[in-house]
C-alpha positions as a printed Julia matrix, in Angstrom:
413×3 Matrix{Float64}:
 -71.3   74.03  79.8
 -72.39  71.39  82.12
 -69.97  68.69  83.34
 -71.87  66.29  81.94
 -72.18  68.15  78.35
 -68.67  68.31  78.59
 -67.71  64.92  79.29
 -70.08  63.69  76.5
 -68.23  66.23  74.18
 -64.71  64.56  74.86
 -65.99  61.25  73.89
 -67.36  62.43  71.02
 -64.31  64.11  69.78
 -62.34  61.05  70.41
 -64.74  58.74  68.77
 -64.61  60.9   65.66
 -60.97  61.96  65.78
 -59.19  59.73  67.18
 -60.7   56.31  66.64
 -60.14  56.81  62.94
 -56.85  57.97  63.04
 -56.38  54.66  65.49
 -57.54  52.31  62.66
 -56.54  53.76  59.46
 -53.07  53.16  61.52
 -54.05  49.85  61.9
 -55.07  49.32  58.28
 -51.23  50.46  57.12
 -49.7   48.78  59.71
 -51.42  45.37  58.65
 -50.06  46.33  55.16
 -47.0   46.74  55.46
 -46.7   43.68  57.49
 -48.01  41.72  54.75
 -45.82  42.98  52.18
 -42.95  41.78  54.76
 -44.27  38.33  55.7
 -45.09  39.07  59.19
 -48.39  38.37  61.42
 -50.44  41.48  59.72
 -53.04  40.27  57.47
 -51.47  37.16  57.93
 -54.93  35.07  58.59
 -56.72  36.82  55.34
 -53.53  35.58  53.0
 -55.14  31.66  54.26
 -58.79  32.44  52.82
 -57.11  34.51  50.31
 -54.97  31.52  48.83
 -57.65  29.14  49.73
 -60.12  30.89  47.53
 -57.56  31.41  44.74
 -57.21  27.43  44.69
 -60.86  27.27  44.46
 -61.18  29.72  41.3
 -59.15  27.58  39.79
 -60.56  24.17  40.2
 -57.76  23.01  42.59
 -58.53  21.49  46.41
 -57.15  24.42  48.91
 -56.59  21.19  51.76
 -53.51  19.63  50.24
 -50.58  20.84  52.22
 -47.73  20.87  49.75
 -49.75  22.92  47.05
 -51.31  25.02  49.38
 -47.89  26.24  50.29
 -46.7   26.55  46.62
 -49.48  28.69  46.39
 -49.32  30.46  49.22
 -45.76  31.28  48.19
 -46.45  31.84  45.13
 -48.66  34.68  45.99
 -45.85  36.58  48.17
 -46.91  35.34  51.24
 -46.0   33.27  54.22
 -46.42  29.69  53.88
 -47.5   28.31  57.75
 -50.56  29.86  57.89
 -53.02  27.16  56.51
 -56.72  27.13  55.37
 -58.56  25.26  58.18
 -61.96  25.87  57.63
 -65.03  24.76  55.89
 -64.85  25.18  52.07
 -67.84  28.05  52.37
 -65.83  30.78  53.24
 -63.74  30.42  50.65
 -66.05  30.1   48.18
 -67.45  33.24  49.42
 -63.88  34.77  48.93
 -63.56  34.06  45.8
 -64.37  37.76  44.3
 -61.66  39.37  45.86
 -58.68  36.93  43.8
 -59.59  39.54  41.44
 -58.21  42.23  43.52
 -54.23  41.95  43.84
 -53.23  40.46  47.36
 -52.55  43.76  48.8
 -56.22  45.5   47.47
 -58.17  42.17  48.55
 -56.54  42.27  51.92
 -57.34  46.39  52.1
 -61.2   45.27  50.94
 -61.04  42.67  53.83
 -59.86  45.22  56.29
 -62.9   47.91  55.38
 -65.6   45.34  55.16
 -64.57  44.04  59.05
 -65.0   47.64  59.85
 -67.84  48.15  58.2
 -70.15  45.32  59.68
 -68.11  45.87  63.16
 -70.06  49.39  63.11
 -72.98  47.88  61.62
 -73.12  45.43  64.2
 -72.73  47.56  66.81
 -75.45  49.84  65.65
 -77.93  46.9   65.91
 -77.06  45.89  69.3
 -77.28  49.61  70.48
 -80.54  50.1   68.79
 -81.96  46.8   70.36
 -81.24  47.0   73.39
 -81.44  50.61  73.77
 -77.88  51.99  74.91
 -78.46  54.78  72.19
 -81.07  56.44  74.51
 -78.23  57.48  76.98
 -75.8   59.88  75.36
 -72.95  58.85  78.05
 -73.45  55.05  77.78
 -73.89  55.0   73.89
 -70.14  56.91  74.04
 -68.91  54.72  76.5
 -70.02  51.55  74.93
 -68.92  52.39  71.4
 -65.29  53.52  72.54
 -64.95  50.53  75.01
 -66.1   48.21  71.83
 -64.2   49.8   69.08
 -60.66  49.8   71.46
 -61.25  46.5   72.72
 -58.24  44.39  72.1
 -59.33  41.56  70.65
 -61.13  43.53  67.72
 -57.61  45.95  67.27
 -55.99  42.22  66.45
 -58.75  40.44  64.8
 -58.99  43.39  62.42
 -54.25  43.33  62.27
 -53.97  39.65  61.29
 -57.51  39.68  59.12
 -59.25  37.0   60.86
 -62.78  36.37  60.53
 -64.27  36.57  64.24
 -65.81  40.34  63.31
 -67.59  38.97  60.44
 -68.65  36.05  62.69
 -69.97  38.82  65.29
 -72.36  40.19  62.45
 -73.89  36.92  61.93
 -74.43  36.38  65.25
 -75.8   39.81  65.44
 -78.09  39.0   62.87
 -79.3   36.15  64.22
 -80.07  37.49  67.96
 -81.52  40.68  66.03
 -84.33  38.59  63.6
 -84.63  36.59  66.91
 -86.24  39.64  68.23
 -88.02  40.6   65.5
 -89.66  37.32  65.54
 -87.98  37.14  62.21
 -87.14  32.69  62.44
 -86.18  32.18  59.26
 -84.07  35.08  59.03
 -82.26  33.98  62.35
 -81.89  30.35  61.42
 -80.41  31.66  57.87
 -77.87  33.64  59.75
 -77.0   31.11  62.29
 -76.76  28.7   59.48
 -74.22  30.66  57.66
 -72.15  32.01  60.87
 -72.07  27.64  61.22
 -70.44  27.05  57.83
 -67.92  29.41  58.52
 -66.84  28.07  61.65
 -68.53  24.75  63.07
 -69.2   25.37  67.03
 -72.04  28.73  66.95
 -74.51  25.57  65.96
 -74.31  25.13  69.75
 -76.85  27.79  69.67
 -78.9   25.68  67.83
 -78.83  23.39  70.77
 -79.7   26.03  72.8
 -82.81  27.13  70.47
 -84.42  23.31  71.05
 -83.41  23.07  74.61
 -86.13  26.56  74.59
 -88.32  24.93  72.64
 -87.72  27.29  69.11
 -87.28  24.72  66.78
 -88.37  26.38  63.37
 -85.0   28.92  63.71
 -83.25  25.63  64.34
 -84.88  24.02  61.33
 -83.99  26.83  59.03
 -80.85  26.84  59.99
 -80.58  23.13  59.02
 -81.72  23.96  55.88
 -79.23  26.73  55.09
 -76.15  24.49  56.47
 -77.79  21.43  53.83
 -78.38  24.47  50.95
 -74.92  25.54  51.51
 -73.4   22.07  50.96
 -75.16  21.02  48.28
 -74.28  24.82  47.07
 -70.85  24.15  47.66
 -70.64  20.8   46.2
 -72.43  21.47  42.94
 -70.16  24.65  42.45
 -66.5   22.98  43.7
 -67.27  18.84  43.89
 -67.35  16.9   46.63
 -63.37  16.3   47.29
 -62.73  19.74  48.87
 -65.68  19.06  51.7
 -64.71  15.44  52.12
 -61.15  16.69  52.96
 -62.77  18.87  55.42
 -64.64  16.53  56.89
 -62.23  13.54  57.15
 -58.36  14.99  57.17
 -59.07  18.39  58.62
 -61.29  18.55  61.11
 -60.7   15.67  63.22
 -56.91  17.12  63.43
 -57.48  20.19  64.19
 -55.39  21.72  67.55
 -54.21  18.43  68.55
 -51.32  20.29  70.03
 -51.77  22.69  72.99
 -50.59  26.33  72.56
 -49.66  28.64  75.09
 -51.91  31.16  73.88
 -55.23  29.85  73.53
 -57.79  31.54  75.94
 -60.49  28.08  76.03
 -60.38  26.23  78.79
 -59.21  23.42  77.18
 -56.0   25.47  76.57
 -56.05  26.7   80.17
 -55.86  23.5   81.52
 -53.39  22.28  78.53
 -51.03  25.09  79.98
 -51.27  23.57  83.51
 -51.02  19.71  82.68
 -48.5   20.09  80.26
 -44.84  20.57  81.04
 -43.55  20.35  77.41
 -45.58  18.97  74.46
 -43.43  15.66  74.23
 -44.3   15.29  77.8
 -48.38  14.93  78.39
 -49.97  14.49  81.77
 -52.19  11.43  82.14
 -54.9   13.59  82.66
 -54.75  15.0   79.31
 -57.03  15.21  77.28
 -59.61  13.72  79.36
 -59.94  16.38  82.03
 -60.12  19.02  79.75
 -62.84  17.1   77.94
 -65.04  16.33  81.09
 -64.57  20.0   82.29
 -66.03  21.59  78.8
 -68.93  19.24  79.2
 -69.6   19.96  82.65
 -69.39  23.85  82.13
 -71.77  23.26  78.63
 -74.18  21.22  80.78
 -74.38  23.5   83.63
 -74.95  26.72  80.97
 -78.29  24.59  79.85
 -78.94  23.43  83.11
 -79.04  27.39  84.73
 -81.12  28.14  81.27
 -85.19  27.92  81.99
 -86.15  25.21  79.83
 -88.82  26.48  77.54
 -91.81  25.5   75.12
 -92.66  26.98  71.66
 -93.62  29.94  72.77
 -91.24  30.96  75.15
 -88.99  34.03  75.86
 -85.66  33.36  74.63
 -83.81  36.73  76.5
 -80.64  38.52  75.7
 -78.51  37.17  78.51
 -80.11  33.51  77.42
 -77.93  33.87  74.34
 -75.02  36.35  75.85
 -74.18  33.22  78.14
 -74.56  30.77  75.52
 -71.76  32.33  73.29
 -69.66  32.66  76.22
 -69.6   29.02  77.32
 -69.51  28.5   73.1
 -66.08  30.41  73.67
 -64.72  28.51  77.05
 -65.4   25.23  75.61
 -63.84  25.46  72.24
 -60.78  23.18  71.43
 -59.27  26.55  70.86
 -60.42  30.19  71.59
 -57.71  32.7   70.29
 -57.87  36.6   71.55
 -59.14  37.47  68.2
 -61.95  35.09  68.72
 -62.96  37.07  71.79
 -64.31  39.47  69.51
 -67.59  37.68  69.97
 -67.74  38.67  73.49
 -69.23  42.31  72.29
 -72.55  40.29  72.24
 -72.67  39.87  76.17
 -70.85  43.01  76.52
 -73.69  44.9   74.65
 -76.11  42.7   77.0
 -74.76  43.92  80.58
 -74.46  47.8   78.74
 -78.09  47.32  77.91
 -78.82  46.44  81.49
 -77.27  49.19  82.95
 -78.72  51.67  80.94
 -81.82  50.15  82.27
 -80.68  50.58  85.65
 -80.99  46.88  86.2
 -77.93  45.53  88.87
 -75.14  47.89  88.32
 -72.78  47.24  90.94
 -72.82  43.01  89.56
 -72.95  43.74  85.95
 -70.27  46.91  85.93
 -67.98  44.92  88.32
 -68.06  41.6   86.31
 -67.78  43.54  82.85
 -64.86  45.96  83.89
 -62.9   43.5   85.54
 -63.9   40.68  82.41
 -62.55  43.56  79.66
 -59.3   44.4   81.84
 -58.46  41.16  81.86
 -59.1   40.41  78.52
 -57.69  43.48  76.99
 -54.26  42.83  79.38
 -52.86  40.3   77.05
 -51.85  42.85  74.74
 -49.42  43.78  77.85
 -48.38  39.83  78.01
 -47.58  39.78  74.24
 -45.0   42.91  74.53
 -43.34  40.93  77.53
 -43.26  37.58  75.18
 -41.13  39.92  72.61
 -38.42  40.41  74.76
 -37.97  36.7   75.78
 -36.84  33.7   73.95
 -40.1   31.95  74.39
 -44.06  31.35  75.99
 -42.53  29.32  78.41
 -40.46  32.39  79.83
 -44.3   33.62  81.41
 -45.82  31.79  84.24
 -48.61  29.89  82.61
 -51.11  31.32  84.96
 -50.28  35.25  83.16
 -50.54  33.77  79.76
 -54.25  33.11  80.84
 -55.87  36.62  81.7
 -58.25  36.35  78.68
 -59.28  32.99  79.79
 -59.97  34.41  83.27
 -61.71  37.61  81.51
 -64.26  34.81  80.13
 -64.46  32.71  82.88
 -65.65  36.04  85.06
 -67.83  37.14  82.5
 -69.52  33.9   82.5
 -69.89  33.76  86.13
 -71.39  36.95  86.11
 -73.99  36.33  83.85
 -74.57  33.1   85.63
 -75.33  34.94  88.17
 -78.35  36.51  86.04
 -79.73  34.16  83.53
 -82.18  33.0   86.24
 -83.65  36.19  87.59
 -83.54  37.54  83.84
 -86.06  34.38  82.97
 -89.23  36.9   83.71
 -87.38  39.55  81.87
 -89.67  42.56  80.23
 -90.95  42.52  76.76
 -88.02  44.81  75.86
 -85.83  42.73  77.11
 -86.45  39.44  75.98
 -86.81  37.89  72.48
């Protein structure tokens, strides 16, 4: 047997054997946190009450019976429901299921559209046509941290990733009202992917952009007819214009980078806070348009294009947790695609490797964090290797987008 037979043998026998065994562990270790009260499944008992309160009539934003409820359900009561009343509308079917069943349901259907979604980006951009890359990629995206915790605490980045999958995949297929649905949809879930839709006029696509309008207006009126009005008023006026007010250590944007550095103790702001931070994310948005061709109806839109949007989408966030980073698969898939192409391999395999050490590093950070008394115990600059994961990443494809504007047909959208 060759060598290279061989080596594509062991990562086949680890991608069947082990990988399963890896998240089946996962699955019962997420369990039997949430029977305890701890941080598994933690994020899924939030949509889980907040849909419950929905089935019944009752508004999922007011604190004190949000707790009740919460409580009332066996589960911890500090994890609230801070997101648009869509998803958990859409949740709703599972209060059928007992806590424990909806939360196993939760934990296949991430897994299922993780796989799905990676299938689509390996078909399109055609990593599946190299045995060793298609390995590599799928066991680099399936043991990437941030999915191994997104999938732990049941957040909803993975199911995020399909949409946005979806979207860049009718994209291709010239498919506009498909992508604007998706888009529209990933939007309602959680508020900033509609920067793509910025990114969609600044190219001169407007109809995906339209459609997407139309699914965001659909879903409200959706919404409203099926729950009233209070629920997305709440949203709208108590919610969102509180949310992450306070800096934590751990969040990866660079709003939270900077929050780290200006920031000696929270009753203790710099007088550069929060206007620095503010300037900065604008700066990095504009210069991600700016470095962006500017196009007209009919022009390319290509895979790095939207890689490099979703990755200044991430850095400029009020608040980018590592489960969030799960969307960073998208311009992961993008560089693999380009080096099974043969296309720059020393920029794009440097800038990815380093990007997904980094990243995948904090999971070191966190162990260290659980044997001290607190965040502030770590030098502010270690708590931020996922922020400097993105921040490379970014560069990296900055480094592209231009050159990529007169990409091939394959290769563009």
């Amino acid at each position: 047997m060759s060598p290279q037979r061989l080596l594509n043998l062991s990562l086949m026998i680890i991608l069947v054997v082990l990988v399963p065994i890896l998240y089946t562990g996962q699955g019962q270790a997420m369990l039997s946190d949430l029977n305890r009260k701890e941080w598994g499944g933690a994020d899924f008992t939030a949509y889980y009450t907040a849909a419950n309160l929905i089935a019944e009539g009752q508004n999922p934003y007011d604190t004190p019976l949000f707790a009740s409820r919460a409580a009332s359900l066996g589960f911890r009561s500090d994890r609230p429901y801070i997101y648009p009343p869509f998803l958990a509308i859409a949740l709703m079917p599972l209060t059928l299921l007992s806590p424990q069943g909806a939360a196993l349901v939760w934990f296949g259907l991430n897994t299922g559209v993780l796989l799905l979604s990676l299938a689509l980006l390996s078909v399109g951009l055609g990593i599946h046509r190299h045995a060793t890359r298609f390995l590599v990629f799928l066991l680099g995206a399936l043991a990437f941290y941030p999915v191994i915790f997104s999938l732990f605490v049941g957040q909803v980045n993975i199911l995020m990733l399909f949409l946005l999958v979806l979207f860049w995949s009718f994209l291709r297929q010239k498919r506009e009202a498909l992508a604007g649905l998706a888009l529209g949809a990933a939007g309602m879930i959680k508020l900033l992917p509609l920067i793509l839709g910025i990114y969609l006029l600044w190219k001169g696509r407007s109809r995906p952009a339209l459609w997407a309008a139309v699914t965001i207006l659909s879903i409200l009126a959706l919404g409203t007819l099926l729950i009233g009005l209070e629920p997305h008023w709440t949203y709208l006026t108590s919610v969102l214009p509180t949310q992450y007010l306070q800096p934590h250590p751990l969040n990866q944007s660079l709003n939270g980078f900077l929050a780290r550095l200006l920031i000696a103790s929270p009753g203790e702001p710099s007088h550069l806070w929060p206007w620095l931070p503010c300037l900065l994310s604008g700066l990095l948005l504009l210069t991600t348009f700016l470095l962006i061709p500017r196009g007209r109806a009919d022009c390319c839109i290509t895979d790095t294009e939207v890689s490099f949007v979703v990755l200044a989408m991430l850095l400029i966030s009020s608040v980018t947790w590592v489960a969030t980073l799960v969307l960073l698969l998208l311009p992961y898939a993008s560089i693999a695609g380009l080096l099974a192409n043969g296309r720059r391999p020393r920029l794009l395999a440097g800038g990815g490797l380093v990007s997904y050490l980094l990243i995948s590093s904090q999971r070191l950070v966190e162990m260290m964090m659980g044997r001290m008394t607190s965040e502030s115990s770590i030098s502010p600059w270690a708590l931020g290797l996922p922020f400097y994961g993105t921040l490379i990443l970014w560069l990296t494809l900055a480094c592209l987008v231009r050159v990529r504007s007169g990409a091939q047909p394959q290769e563009g959208v």
